[in-house]
C-alpha positions in Angstrom: 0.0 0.0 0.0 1.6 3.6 -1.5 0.5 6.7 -0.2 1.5 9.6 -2.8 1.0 12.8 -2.4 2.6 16.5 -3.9 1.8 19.9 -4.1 3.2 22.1 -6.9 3.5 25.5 -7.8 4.9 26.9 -10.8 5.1 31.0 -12.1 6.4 32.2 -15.7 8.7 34.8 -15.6 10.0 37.6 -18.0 11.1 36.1 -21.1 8.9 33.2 -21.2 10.6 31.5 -18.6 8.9 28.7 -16.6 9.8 27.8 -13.0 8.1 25.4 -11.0 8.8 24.2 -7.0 7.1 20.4 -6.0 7.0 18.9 -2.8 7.1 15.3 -4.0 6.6 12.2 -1.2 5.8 8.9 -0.5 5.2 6.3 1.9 4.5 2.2 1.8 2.7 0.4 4.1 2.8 -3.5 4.4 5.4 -4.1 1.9 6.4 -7.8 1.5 9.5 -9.3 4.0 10.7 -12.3 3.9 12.4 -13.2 7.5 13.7 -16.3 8.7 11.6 -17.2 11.5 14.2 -20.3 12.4 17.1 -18.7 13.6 20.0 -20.3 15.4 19.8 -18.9 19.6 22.7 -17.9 20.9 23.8 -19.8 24.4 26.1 -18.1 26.6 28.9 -20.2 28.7 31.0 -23.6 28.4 29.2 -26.7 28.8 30.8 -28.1 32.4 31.3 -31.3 31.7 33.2 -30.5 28.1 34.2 -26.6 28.6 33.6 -26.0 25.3 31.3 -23.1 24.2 27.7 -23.7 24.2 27.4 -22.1 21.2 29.4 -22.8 18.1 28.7 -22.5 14.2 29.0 -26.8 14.4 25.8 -26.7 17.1 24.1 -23.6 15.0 21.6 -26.4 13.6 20.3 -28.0 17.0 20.5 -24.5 18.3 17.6 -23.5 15.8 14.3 -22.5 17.2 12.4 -25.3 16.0 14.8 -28.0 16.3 15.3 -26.5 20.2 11.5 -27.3 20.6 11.8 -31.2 19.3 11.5 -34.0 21.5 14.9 -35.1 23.5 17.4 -36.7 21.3 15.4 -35.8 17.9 17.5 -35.0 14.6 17.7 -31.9 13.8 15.2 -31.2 10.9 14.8 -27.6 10.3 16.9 -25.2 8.6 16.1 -21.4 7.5 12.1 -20.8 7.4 11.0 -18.1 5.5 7.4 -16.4 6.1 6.1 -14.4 4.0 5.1 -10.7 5.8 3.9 -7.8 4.9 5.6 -5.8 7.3 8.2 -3.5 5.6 7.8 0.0 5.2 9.3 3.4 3.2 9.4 6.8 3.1 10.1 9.4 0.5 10.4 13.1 0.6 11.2 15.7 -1.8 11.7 18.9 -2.7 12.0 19.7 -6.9 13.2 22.7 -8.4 12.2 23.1 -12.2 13.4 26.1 -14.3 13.0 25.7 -17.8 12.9 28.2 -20.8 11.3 28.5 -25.1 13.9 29.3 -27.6 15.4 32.3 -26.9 18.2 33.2 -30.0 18.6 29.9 -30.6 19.2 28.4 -27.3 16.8 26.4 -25.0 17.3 25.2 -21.7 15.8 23.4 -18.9 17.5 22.5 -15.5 15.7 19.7 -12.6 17.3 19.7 -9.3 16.0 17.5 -6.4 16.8 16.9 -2.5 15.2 14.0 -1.4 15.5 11.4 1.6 14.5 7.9 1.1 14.1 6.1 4.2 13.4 2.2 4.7 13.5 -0.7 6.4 14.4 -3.1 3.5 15.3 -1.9 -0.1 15.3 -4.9 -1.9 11.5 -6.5 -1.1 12.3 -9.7 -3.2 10.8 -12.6 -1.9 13.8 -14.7 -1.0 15.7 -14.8 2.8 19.0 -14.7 1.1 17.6 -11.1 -0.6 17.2 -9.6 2.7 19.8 -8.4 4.3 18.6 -8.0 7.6 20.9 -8.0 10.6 18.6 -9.4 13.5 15.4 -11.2 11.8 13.9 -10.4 15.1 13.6 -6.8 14.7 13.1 -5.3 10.9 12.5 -1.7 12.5 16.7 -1.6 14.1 17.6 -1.6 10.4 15.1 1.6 9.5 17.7 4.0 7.5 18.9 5.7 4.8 17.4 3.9 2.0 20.0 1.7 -0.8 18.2 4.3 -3.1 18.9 7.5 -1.5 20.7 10.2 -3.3 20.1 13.5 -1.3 21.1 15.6 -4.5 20.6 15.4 -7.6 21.0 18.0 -10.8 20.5 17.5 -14.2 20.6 20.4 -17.0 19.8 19.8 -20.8 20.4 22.6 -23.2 20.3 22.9 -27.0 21.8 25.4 -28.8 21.0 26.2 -32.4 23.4 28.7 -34.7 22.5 32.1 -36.2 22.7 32.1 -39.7 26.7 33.0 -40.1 26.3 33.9 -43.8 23.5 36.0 -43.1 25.1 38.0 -40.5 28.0 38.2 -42.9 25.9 39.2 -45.8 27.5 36.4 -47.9 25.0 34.6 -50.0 26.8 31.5 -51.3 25.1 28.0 -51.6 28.4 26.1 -50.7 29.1 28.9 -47.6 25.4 28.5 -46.6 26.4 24.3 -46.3 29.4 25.1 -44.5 28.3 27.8 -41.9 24.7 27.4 -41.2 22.1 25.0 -39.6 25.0 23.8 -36.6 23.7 22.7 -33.4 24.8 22.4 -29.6 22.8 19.7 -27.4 24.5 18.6 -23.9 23.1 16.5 -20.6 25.1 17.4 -17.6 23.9 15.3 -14.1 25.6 15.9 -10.9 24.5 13.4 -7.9 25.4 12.8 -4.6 26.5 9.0 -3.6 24.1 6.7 -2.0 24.5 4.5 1.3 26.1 1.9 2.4 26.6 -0.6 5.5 29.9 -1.5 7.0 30.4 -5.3 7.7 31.9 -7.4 10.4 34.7 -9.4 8.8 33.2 -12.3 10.5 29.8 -12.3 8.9 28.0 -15.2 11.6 29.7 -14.0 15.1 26.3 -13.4 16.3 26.2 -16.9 15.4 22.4 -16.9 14.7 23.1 -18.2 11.4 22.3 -15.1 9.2 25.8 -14.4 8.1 24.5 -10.8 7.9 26.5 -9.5 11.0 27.8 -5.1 11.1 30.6 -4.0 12.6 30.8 -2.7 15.7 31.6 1.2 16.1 34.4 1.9 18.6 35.3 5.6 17.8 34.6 8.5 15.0 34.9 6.6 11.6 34.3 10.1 9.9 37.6 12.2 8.2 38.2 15.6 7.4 36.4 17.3 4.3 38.1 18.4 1.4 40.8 16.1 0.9 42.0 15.1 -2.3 40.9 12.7 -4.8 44.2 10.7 -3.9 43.5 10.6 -0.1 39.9 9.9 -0.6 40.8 6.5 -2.6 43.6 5.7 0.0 41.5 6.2 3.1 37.8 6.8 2.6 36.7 7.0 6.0 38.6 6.1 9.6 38.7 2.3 9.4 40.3 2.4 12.9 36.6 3.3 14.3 35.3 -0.5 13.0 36.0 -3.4 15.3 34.4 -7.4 15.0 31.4 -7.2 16.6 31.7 -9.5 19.8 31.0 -12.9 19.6 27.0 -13.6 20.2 26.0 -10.0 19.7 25.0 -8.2 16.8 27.2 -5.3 15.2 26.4 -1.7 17.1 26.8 0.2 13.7 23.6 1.3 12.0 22.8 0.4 8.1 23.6 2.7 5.7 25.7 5.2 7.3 28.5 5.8 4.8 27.9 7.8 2.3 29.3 6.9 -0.6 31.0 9.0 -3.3 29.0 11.2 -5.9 29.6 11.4 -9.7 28.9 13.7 -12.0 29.3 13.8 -16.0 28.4 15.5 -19.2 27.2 14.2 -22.6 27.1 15.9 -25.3 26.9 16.4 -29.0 27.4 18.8 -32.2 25.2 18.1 -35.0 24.8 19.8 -38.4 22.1 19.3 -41.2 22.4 19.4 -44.7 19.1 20.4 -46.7 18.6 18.7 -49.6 16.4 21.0 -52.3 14.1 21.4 -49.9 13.5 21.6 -46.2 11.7 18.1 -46.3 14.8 16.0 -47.3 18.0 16.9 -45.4 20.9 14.9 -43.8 22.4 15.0 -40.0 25.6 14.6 -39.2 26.0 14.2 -35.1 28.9 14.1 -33.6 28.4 12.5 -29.8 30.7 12.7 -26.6 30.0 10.4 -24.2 31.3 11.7 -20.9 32.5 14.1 -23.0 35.4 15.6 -20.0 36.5 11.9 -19.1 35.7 12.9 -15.4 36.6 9.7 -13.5 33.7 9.1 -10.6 34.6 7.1 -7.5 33.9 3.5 -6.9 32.6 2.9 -3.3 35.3 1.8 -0.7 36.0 -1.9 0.7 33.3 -2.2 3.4 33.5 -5.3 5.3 35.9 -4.9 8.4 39.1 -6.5 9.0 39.6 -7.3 4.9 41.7 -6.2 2.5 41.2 -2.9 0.9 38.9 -1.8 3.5 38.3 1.8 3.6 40.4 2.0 0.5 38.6 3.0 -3.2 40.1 0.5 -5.7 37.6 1.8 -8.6 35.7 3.5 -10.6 32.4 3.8 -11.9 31.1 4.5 -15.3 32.9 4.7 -18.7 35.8 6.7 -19.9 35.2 9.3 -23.3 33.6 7.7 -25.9 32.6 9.3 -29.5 30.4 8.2 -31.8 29.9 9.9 -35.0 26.4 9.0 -37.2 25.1 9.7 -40.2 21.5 10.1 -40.8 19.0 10.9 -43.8 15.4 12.5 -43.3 12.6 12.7 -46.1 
């Protein structure tokens, strides 16, 4: 069950420009969960006639809810139980920013910008244990946070230029000029967006040993650095790994879910495009030129996020492609 609602208001300025201002949100009800119902109960101490821990990943099967609540010396016959719920919830709330603008001299723009927050409980609803990530099946509501979705910021602008007539302007009436120096155009995409979420991960994924394997670290001191460092000391240390630890044995991690933000991107396309009329203005070829990413901006990968591993903390990537060109050819009757 979705709940949608908005309210928008939108003015045209001098110039014929439009601009519009949205509160956007959302919010789901009874969205489907699929927990494990059967998890493995964690039992302080040493047995005293062994000494050896009551709990263990070997015993995690007869330590099972329902195999604990079988007769005396009965096998142990039960293994992750999934029930379907519909217990999961979201919420979504915006504020959108629209300016756009007709033709003026050739050139038309329009610009969206959003700040949003997307919270929820669960971001991938499929209907599968292993698809939720949940921390402690007992309690869906201690992972309520930033949503896998979020992206507080996003801007996108889109523009199109078209050129003057050159040989008009330069009082040059030449068919072959005309071809050369008229009918150009300028058309670009440019998106900036701030990173998403993410969880940080005990490097011992079971040491609540409840047989999830979906464990967090825990958080033993200030795991947030300095802003404004470099590219370079970004990839090398993203945040301070020294305030992760192993969560202790038969407890769950202390950290929250999705509290690193990860890195932003940003990137332009664009494209230069030139038509050819043909006799007449029904028949013409275009020529585009297009530039994928068209500054080569590299955008961060996110950073190693499971405690205690190799390359945690440390960006060893990157996201999206380099330049790319692609040149067409195209005939309109």
């Amino acid at each position: 069950m979705v709940y949608e609602y908005n309210l928008t208001l939108e003015q045209e300025l001098a110039g014929g420009v439009v601009v519009s201002a949205a509160y956007v949100g959302n919010d789901g009800r009874r969205l489907p969960w699929m927990p494990d119902i059967d998890p493995a109960v964690y039992i302080p101490g040493n047995d005293p006639v062994t000494g050896l821990p009551l709990s263990t990943v070997a015993n995690e099967a007869s330590r099972r809810v329902l195999n604990r609540a079988l007769p005396a010396g009965s096998p142990d016959i039960y293994g992750q139980v999934g029930v379907f719920t519909d217990t999961a919830t979201s919420s979504y709330n915006s504020f959108q920013l629209q300016v756009r603008t007709h033709e003026y001299h050739g050139l038309t723009v329009q610009g969206n910008y959003t700040w949003s927050h997307n919270l929820d409980d669960q971001s991938t609803y499929y209907i599968n244990i292993a698809s939720n990530s949940t921390q402690n099946p007992a309690c869906l509501k201690c992972d309520w946070a930033n949503s896998d979705l979020d992206h507080r910021h996003m801007l996108v602008l889109s523009y199109f230029y078209r050129t003057p007539s050159l040989t008009k302007a330069m009082k040059f009436n030449n068919p072959v000029a005309r071809q050369i120096f008229d009918n150009w155009g300028l058309s670009g995409i440019s998106s900036f967006t701030s990173g998403g979420w993410a969880s940080v991960m005990s490097s011992n994924g079971d040491n609540s040993l409840t047989g999830q394997g979906d464990d967090r670290a825990n958080i033993v001191g200030n795991w947030r650095l300095p802003s404004g460092r470099s590219d370079a000391e970004r990839r090398a240390q993203y945040f301070n790994t020294a305030a992760f630890a192993v969560n202790p044995v038969g407890s769950f991690g202390n950290s929250g879910r999705n509290i690193i933000p990860m890195p932003g991107s940003w990137g332009t396309d664009a494209a230069i495009l030139k038509h050819f009329p043909i006799k007449s203005e029904q028949r013409e070829l275009e020529f585009r030129a297009e530039f994928f990413n068209a500054f080569g901006h590299t955008n961060l990968a996110g950073p190693g996020l499971t405690e205690g591993t190799s390359g945690f903390g440390q960006i060893l990537g990157q996201i999206g492609d380099q330049r790319i060109i692609q040149l067409g050819l195209k005939f309109m009757f």
